[in-house]
C-alpha positions as CSV (number, residue, x, y, z in Angstrom):
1,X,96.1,88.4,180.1
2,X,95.1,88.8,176.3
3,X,91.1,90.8,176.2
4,X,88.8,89.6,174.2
5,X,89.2,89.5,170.4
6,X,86.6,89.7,167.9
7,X,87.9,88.6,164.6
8,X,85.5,88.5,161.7
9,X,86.5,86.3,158.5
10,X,83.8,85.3,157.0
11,X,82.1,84.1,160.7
12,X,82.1,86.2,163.5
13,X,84.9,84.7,166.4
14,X,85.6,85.6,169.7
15,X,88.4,84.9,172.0
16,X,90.3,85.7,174.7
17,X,89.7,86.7,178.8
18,X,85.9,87.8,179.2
19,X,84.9,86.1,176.0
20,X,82.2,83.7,177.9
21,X,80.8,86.4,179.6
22,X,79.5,88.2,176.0
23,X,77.3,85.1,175.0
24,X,74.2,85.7,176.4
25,X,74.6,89.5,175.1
26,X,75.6,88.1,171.4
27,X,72.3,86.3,171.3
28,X,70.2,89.4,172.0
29,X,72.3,91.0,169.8
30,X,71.5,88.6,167.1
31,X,68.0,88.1,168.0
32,X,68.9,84.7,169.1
33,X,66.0,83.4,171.8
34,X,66.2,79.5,171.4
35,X,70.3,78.4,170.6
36,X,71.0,74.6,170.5
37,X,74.3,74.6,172.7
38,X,77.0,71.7,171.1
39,X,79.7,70.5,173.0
40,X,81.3,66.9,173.6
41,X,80.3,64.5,176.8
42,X,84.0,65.7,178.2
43,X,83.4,69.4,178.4
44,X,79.2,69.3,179.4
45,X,80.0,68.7,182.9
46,X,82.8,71.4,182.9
47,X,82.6,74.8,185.3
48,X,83.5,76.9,182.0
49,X,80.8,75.1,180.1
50,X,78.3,75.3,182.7
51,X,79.4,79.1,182.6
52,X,78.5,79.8,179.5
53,X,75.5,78.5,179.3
54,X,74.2,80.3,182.2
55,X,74.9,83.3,180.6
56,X,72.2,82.3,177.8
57,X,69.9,81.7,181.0
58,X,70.8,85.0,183.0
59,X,69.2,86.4,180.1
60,X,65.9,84.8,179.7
61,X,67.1,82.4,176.8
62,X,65.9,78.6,176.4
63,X,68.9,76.8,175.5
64,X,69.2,73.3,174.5
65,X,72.3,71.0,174.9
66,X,73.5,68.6,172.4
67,X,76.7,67.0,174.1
68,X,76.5,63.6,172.7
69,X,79.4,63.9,169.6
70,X,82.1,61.3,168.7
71,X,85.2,62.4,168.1
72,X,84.9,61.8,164.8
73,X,81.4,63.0,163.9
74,X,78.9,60.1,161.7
75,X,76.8,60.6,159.6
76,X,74.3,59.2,161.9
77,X,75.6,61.7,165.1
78,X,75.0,64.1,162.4
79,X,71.7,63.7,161.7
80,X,70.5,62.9,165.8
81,X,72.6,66.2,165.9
82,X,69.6,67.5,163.5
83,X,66.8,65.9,164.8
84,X,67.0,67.5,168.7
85,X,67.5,71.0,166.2
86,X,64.7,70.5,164.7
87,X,62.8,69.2,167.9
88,X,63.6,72.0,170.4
89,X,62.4,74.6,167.6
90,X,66.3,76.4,168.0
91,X,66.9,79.1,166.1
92,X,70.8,78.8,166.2
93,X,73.8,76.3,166.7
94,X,76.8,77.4,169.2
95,X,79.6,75.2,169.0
96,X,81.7,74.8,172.2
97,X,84.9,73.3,172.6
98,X,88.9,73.3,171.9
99,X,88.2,70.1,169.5
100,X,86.6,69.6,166.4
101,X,84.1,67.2,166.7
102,X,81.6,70.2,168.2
103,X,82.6,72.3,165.5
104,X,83.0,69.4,162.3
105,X,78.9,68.6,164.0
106,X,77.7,72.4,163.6
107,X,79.2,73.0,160.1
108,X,77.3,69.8,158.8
């Protein structure tokens, strides 16, 4: 079993065993209180996902889910992808998932 990594070029990345269980402690660390959570509808309802974002609760955290991507991200995804941002008042984007359409959604 590999421990967790950090890596850091240019964004901070972390991988590896125990790697979920540092979340909610990143967010404190980065003054994070309010993260929109984004994810695709086939990982939402899965026991790692549901994992991590109880670690953003565990520590007091509002947390929003946006889990509503395509594959292959729209414009118009995009921008519903902006609108529950700017509607839940978060203060941060977490992208979760193996693909890229959580990822390709949070770098737009």
């Amino acid at each position: 079993m590999v421990d967790c990594i950090r890596w850091n070029y240019p964004t901070d990345i972390r991988y590896g065993c125990g790697g979920i269980s540092q979340l909610g402690s990143l967010c404190e660390e980065l003054a994070v209180s309010n993260p929109l959570f984004v994810t695709d509808p086939g990982l939402v309802d899965l026991g790692m996902t549901k994992d991590a974002i109880q670690c953003y609760r565990d520590i007091g955290t509002n947390i929003g889910i946006f889990s509503t991507i395509k594959s292959n991200p729209t414009s118009k995804n995009i921008e519903h992808g902006v609108e529950i941002f700017n509607q839940g008042n978060h203060d941060a984007l977490i992208a979760f998932g193996g693909g890229g359409a959580p990822l390709m959604q949070v770098k737009l």
